[in-house]
C-alpha positions as CSV (number, residue, x, y, z in Angstrom):
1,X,103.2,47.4,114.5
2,X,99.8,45.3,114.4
3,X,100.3,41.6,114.4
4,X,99.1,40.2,111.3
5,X,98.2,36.4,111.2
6,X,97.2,35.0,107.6
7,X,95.8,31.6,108.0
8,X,96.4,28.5,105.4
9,X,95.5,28.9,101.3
10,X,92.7,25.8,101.5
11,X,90.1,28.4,103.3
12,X,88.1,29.6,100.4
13,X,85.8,31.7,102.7
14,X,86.7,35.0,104.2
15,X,87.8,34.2,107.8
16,X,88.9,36.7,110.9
17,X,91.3,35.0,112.7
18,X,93.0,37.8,115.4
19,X,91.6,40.8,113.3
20,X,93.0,39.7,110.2
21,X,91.0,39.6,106.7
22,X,92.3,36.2,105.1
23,X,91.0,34.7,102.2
24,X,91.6,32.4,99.2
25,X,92.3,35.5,97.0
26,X,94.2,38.6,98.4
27,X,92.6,41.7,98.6
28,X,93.7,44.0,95.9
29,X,93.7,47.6,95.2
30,X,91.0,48.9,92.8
31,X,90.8,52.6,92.8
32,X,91.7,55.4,95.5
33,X,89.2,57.9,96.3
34,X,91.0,59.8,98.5
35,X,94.0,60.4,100.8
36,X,92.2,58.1,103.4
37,X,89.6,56.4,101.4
38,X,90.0,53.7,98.5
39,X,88.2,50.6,96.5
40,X,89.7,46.9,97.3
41,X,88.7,43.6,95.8
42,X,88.0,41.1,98.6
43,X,87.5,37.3,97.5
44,X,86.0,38.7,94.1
45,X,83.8,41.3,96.1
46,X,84.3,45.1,95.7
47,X,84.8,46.7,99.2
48,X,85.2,50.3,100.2
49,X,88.0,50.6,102.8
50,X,87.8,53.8,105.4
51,X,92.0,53.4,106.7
52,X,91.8,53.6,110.8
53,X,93.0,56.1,113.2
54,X,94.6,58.3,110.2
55,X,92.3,61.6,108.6
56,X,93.3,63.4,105.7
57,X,92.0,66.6,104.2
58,X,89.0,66.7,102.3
59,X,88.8,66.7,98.6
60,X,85.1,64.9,97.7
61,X,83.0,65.7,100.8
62,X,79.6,67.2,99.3
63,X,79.6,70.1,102.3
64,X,83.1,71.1,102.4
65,X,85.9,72.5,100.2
66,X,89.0,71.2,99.1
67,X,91.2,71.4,101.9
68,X,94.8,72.2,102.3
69,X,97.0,69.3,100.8
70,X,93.8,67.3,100.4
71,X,94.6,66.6,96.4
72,X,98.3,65.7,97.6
73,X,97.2,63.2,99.8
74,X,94.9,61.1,97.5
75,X,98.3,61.7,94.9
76,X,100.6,59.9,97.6
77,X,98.2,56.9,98.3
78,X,97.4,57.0,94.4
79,X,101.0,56.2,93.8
80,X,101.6,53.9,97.3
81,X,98.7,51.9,96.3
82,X,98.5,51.8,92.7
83,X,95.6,50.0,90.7
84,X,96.2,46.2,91.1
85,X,98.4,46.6,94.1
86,X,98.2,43.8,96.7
87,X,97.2,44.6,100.1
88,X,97.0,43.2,103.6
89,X,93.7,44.4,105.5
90,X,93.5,44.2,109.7
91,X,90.5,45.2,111.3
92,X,89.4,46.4,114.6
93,X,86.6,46.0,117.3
94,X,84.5,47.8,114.8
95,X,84.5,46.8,111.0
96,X,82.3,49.4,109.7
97,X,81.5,53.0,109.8
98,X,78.0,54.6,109.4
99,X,78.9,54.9,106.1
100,X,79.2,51.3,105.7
101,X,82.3,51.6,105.1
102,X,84.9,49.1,106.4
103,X,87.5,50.4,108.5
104,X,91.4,48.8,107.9
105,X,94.3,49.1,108.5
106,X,96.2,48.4,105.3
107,X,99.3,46.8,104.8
108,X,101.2,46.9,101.5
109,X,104.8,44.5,102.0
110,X,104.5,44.9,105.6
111,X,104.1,48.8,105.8
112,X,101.1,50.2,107.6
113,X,99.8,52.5,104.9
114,X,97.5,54.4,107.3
115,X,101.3,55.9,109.0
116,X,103.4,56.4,106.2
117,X,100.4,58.9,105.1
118,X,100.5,60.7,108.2
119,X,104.3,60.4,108.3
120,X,104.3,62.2,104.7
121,X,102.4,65.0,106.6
122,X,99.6,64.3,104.3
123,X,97.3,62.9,107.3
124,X,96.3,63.3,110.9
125,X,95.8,60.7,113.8
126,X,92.4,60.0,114.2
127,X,90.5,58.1,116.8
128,X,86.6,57.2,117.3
129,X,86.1,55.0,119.9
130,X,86.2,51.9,120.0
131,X,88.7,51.5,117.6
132,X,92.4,52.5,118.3
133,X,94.3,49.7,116.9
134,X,96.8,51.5,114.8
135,X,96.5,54.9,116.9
136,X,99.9,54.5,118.5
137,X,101.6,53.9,115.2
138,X,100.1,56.7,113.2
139,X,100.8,59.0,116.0
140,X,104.4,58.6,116.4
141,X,104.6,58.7,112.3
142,X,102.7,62.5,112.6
143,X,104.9,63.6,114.7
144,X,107.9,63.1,113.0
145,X,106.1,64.8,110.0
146,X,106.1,67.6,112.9
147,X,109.4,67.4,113.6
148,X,110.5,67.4,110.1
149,X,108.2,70.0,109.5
150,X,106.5,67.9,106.3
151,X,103.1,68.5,104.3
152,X,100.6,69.9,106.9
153,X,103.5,71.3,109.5
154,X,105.7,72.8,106.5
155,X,105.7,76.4,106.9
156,X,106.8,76.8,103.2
157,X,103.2,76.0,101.9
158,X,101.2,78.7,102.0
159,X,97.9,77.2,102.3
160,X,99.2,75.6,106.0
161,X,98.6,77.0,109.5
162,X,102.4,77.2,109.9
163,X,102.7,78.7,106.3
164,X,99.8,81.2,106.8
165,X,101.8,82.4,110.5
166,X,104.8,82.2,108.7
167,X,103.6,84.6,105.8
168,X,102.1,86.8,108.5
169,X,104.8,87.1,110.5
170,X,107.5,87.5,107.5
171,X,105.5,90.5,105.7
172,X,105.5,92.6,109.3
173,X,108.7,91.6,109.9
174,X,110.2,93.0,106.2
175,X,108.4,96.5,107.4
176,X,111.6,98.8,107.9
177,X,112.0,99.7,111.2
178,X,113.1,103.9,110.1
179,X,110.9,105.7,108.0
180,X,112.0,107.3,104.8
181,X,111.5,111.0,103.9
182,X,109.4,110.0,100.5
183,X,105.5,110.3,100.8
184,X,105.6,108.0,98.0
185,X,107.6,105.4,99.5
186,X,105.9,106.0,102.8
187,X,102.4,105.1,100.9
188,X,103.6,102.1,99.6
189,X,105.1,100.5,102.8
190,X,101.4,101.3,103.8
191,X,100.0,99.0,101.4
192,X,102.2,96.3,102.2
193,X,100.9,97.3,105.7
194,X,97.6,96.6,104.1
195,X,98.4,93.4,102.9
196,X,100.3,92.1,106.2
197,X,96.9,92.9,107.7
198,X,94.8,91.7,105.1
199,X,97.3,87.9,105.9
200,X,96.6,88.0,109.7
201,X,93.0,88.2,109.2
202,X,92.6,85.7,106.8
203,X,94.7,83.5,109.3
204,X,92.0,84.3,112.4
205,X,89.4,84.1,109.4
206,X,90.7,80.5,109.1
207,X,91.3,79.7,113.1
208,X,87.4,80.6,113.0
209,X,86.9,78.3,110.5
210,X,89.3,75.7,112.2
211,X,87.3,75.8,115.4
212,X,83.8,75.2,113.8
213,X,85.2,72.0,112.1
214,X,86.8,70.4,115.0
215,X,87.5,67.1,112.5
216,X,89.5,68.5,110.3
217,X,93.0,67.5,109.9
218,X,94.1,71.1,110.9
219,X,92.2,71.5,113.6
220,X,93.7,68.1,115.3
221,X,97.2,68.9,114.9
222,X,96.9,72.7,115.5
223,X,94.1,72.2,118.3
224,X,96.8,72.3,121.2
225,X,98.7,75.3,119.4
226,X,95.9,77.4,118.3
227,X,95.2,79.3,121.6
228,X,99.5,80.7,121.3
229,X,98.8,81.0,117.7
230,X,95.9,83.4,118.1
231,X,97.6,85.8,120.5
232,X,100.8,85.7,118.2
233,X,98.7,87.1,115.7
234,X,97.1,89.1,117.9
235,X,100.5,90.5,119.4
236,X,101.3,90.8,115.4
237,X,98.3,93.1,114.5
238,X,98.7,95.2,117.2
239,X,102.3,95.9,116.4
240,X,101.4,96.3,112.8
241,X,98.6,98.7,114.1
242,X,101.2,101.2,115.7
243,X,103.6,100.7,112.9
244,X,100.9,101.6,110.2
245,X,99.5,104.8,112.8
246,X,103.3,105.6,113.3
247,X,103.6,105.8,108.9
248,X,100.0,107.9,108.8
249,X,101.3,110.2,111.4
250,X,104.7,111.0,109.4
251,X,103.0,111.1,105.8
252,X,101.1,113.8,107.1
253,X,103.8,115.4,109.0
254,X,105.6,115.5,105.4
255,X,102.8,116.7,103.2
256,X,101.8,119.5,106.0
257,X,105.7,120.0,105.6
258,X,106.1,120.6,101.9
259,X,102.5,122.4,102.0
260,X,104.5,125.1,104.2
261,X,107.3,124.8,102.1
262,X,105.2,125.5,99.2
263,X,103.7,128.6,100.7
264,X,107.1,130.1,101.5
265,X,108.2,129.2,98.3
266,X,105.3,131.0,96.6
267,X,105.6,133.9,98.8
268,X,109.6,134.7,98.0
269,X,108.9,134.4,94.3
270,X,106.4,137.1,94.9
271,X,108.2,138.7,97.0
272,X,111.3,139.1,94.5
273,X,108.5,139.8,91.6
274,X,107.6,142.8,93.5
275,X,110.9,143.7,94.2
276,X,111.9,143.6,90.3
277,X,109.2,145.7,89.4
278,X,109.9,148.1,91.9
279,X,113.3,148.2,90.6
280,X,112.4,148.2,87.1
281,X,110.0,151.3,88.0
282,X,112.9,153.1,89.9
283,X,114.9,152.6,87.2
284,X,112.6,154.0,84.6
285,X,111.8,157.0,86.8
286,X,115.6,157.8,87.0
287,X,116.1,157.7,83.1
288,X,112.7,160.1,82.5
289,X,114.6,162.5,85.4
290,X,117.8,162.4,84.1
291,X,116.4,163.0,80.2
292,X,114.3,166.0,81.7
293,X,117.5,167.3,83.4
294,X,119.5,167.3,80.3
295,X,117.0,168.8,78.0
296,X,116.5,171.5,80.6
297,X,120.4,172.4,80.9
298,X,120.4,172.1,77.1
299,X,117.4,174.9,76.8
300,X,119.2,177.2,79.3
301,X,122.5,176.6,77.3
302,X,120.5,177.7,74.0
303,X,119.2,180.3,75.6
304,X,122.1,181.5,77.3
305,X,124.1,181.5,74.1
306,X,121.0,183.8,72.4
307,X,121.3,185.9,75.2
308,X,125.0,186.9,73.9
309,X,126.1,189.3,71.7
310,X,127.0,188.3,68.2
311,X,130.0,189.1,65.9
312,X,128.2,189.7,62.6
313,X,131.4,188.5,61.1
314,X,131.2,185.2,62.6
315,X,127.5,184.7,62.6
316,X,127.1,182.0,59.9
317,X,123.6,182.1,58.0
318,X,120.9,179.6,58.8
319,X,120.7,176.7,55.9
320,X,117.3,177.6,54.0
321,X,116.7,174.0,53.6
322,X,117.7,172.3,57.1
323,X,118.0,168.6,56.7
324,X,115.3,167.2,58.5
325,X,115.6,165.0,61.7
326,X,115.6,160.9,60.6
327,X,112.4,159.6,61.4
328,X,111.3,156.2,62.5
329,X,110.7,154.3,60.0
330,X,108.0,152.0,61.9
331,X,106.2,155.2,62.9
332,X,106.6,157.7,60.6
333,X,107.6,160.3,63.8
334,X,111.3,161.8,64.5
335,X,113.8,159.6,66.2
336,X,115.0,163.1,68.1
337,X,113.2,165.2,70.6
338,X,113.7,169.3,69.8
339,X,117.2,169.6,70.6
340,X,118.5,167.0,68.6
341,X,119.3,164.1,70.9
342,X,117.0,160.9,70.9
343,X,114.8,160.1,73.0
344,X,116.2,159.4,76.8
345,X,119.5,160.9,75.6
346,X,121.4,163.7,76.5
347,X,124.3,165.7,75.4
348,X,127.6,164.1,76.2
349,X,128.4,167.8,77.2
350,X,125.3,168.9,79.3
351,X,125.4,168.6,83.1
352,X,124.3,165.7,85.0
353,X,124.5,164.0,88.6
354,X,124.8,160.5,87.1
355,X,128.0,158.8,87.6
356,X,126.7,155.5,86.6
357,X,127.8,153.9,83.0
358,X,126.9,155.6,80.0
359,X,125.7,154.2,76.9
360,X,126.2,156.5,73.5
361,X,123.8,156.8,70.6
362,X,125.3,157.0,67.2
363,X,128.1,159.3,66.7
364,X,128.7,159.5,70.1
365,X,127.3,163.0,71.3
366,X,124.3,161.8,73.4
367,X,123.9,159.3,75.9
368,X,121.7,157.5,78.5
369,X,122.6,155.8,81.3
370,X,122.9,152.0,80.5
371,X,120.3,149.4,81.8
């Protein structure tokens, strides 16, 4: 830790004796402006302390956004230096910046405040020559942040370099390894294909962005990691790659799959339409034969039995009034043919080839065969 001397309570007028800012007053907080940036009464003056050798994101600079963890580092020092807190201040071979403001290393009850931010994982170790006073310290507090794996190293944050490779790596990772059989399912593991992709190249996106602002906080404490970094990604889209072209490649095997199924499908139902009308047809064409043969053996049984001789004795006179043959009612037209039998019937007496079952009109003298 930086020696600290703090001379006698009679000086009145600010004094550096080995660095130190002494004074009849002590310095005391005002305001916080940032996670590395704050106001601080000096001997009733109103000074703007820059803390040394420590960088946090940014949250106020007028060309850059709101970096990651940038708002929680001006919340830690907010509540570590609270309005009204009383503070040490040492300085270096270099008190101001070319912002004017002053650079310090700030003490509060013998704590270097510019460490316990870094060791929070809220800040980076920072050095611009000539001043490296409190480098050492803030170091060796970043990286147990980095061990511990706190604020900036936390892979649990999303908005980290560690977080963004861990969300990368985890959503290729949870991509099963055996493909189901389901084009739907298939289509939505593409998707999250889609969006594992879409993570790895917002992380090169922001690696880009890393590179071209070499001051950030990131960049220092990923600089020395970011080459490994990029080919893990690199080795990541490329298996993703073959993984999503493997998914295509069986989504179209599927569909060309059930399109051939289809087809077949199609062409047996046709197949057995045909096949039933056929039947149907043959079936038809049997009744209308079989009808024609029994009306036929029923005409040369009338006409043999006209052919024979008569016994006057037992001819019995024709009715004068024969009962007509029932008609239809729906039609108006007889429900018999000629000989008495309805239509597609035949007498249960006449002969026939059929040997199939028979199905009897009323009364039980004709039949037809049954369907």
């Amino acid at each position: 830790m930086a020696r600290r001397f703090v001379v006698g309570p009679l000086l009145l007028a600010l004094v550096l004796v080995g660095g130190v800012a002494c004074a009849g007053e002590p310095p005391t907080v005002i305001r916080v402006i940032d996670g590395d940036t704050l106001d601080v009464r000096v001997d009733g003056q109103d000074e703007r302390i820059r803390l040394l050798n420590v960088d946090t994101p940014e949250t106020k600079h007028p060309d850059k956004a709101v970096e990651c963890l940038g708002p929680e580092a001006t919340e830690f020092l907010q509540d570590l230096l609270p309005e009204g807190q009383v503070v040490e201040l040492a300085f270096d071979t270099e008190k101001q910046d070319s912002y004017g403001r002053t650079l310090a290393g700030v003490f509060k009850d013998d704590v270097l405040v510019n460490a316990e931010i870094a060791r929070e994982g809220l800040g980076v170790a920072s050095y611009v020559a000539p001043n490296r006073r409190f480098l050492s310290e803030v170091e060796a507090a970043q990286a147990e942040a980095e061990e511990a794996g706190r604020g900036l190293f936390d892979e649990e944050i999303d908005c980290t370099v560690p977080g963004m490779i861990a969300a990368t790596s985890t959503a290729i990772s949870e991509l099963p390894a055996e493909y189901p059989d389901d084009v739907e399912e298939l289509k939505s593991l593409i998707g999250e294909a889609a969006l594992a992709a879409g993570l790895a190249a917002a992380l090169l996106a922001s690696f880009d962005a890393l590179e071209s602002a070499a001051d950030s906080p990131s960049w220092v404490i990923h600089e020395h990691k970011l080459k490994s970094a990029r080919d893990e990604v690199d080795r990541q889209l490329d298996t993703l790659q073959n993984w999503d072209d493997d998914v295509r490649e069986r989504v179209a095997e599927i569909e060309e799959e059930q399109r051939l199924e289809h087809e077949r499908r199609a062409a047996e139902e046709q197949a057995e339409a045909e096949r039933q009308q056929l039947a149907q047809q043959e079936y038809e064409r049997q009744v209308e034969a079989e009808r024609q043969r029994a009306a036929q053996a029923e005409r040369d049984r009338q006409a043999e039995l006209q052919r024979q001789p008569q016994s006057p004795s037992h001819h019995a006179p024709a009715p004068q009034n024969p009962a007509p043959a029932p008609s239809n009612p729906s039609t108006g037209t007889s429900n018999r043919d000629n000989n008495g039998a309805p239509p597609g019937h035949v007498h249960k007496d006449a002969p026939t080839s059929y040997t199939g079952p028979r199905c009897f009109a009323s009364g039980g003298v004709y039949w037809r065969p049954c369907p």
